[in-house]
C-alpha positions in Angstrom: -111.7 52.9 89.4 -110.3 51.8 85.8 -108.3 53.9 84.3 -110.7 56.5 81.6 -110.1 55.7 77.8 -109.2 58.1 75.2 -113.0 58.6 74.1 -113.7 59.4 77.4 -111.6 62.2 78.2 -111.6 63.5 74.6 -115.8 63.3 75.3 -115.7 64.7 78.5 -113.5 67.8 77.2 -115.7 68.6 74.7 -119.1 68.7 76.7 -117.4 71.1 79.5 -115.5 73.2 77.0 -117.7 76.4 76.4 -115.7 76.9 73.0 -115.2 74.7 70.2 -112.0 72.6 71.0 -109.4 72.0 68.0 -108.0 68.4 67.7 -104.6 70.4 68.5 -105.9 71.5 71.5 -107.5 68.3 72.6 -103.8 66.3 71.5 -101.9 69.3 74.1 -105.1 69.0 76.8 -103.8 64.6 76.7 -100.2 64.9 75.6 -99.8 61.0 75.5 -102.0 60.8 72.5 -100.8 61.3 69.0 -102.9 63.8 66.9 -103.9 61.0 64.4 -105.2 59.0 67.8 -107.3 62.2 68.7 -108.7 63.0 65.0 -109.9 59.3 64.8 -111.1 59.5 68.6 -113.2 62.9 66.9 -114.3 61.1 64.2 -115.5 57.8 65.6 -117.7 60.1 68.8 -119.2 62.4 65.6 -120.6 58.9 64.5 -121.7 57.7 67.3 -123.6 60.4 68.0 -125.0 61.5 64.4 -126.0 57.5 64.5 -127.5 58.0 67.6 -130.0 60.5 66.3 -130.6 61.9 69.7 -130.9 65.5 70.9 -126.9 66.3 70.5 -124.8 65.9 67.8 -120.6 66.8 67.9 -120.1 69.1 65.1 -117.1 70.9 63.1 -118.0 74.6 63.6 -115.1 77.6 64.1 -112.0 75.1 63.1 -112.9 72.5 66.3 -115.6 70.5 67.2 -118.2 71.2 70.1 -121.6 69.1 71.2 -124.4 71.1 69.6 -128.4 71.0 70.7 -130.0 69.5 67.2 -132.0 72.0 65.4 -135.2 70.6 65.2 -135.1 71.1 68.9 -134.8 74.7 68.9 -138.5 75.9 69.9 -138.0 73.9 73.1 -134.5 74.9 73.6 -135.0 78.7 73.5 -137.9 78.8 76.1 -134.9 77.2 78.5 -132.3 79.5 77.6 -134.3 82.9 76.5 -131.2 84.9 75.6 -130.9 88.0 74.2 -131.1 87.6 70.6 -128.6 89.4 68.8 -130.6 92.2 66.8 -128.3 93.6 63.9 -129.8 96.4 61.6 -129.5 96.3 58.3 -126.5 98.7 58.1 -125.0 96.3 60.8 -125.8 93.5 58.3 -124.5 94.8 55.6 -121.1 96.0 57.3 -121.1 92.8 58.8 -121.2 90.9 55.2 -118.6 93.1 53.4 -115.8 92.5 56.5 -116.7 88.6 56.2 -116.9 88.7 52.1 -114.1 91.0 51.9 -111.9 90.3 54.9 -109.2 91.4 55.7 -110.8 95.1 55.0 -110.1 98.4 55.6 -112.9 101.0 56.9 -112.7 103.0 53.9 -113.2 99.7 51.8 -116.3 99.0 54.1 -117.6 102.7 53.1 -117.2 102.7 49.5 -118.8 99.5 48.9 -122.0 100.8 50.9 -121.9 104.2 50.0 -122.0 105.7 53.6 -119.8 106.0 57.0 -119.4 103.1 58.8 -117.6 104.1 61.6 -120.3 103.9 64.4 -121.3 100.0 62.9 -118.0 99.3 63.0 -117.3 100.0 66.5 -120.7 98.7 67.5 -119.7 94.9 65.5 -116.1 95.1 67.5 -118.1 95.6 70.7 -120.3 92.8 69.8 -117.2 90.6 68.9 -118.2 90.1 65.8 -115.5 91.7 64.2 -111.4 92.1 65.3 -109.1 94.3 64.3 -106.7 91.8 62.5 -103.4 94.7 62.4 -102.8 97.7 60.3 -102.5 98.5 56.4 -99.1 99.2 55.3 -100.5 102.6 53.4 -100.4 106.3 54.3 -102.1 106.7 57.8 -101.6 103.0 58.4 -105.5 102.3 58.4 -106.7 99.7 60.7 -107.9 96.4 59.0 -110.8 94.4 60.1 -111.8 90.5 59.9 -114.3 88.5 61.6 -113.8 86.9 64.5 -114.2 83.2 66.2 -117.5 84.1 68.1 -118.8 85.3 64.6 -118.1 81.8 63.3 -119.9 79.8 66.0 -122.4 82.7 65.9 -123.5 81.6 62.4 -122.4 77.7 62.9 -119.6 78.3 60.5 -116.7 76.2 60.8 -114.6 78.9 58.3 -115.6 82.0 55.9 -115.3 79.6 53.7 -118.7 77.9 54.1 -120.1 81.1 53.7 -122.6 80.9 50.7 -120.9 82.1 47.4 -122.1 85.3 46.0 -124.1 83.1 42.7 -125.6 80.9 46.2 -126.3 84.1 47.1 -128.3 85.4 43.7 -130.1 82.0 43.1 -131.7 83.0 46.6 -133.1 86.0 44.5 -134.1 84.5 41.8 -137.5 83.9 41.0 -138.8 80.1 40.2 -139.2 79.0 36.9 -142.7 77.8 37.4 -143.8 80.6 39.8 -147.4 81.9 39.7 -147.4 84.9 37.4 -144.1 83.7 35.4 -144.8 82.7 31.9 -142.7 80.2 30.7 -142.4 81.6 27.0 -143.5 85.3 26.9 -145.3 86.4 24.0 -143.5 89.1 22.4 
């Protein structure tokens, strides 16, 4: 059997990892390679496959890459797998979206911006591994501070908090259309 080229293994480790694998953690998992052979090795599979058009693409999601089922495949997908869904209220939301928005955040941070204890969604997110506790605050009573964690990224196909959607992203969402039924365009005064 010939020996297996670089795309190979780099292919292979991807589809069995269960996690998205880092190019740093492909270039330790085939020490022989430089990281500039693995990054192009990436590069050239998420072509192949986005070229491909077929029913996986490799995509960039939590700070590594990892084969994803395409999304206009989903209907079919989810009668195979049927898993829980994850059902957040909207408290859990909303504590949820301050730690990502506002990360790294302190509890009392959390409850001043909505206004009510948080300490019950708080503990419920950590159990859920949304959120991590990410250390302590240097302040009286060394409060612990919160952030979001990995599985929240690939939760939300996220590659950082970064792609999050800005808070004007966020507004224009909210924002009725210009040409909407019921909007005049020049209001009579």
């Amino acid at each position: 059997m010939p020996q297996p080229t670089l795309k190979q293994i780099v292919e292979g480790l991807l589809f069995s990892a269960p996690h998205p694998l880092s190019t740093e953690k492909l270039r330790r998992l085939v020490p022989e390679t430089e990281k500039e052979g693995v990054t192009a090795t990436v590069r050239e599979l998420m072509d192949e496959y986005a070229a491909r058009d077929g029913g996986i693409h490799l995509v960039r999601v939590a700070g590594g890459y990892q084969f994803r089922t395409a999304a206009h495949l989903a209907p079919w997908t989810t009668k195979l797998h049927q898993a829980p869904s994850l059902k957040l209220s909207r408290a859990a939301l909303e504590t949820l979206a301050v730690i990502a928005y506002r990360q790294p955040v302190i509890r009392s941070e959390v409850e001043y911006l909505r206004g009510v204890d948080s300490g019950g969604i708080i503990r419920s997110l950590l159990d859920m591994r949304l959120i991590r506790v990410a250390g302590r605050k240097e302040i009286p009573g060394r409060p612990l501070i919160y952030a979001t964690t990995r599985h929240f990224l690939e939760l939300f196909g996220l590659n950082s908090v970064d792609d999050l959607p800005s808070p004007e992203e966020l507004g224009a969402l909210d924002a009725p259309a210009a040409n909407e039924p019921g909007q005049d365009k020049d209001p009579v005064s």
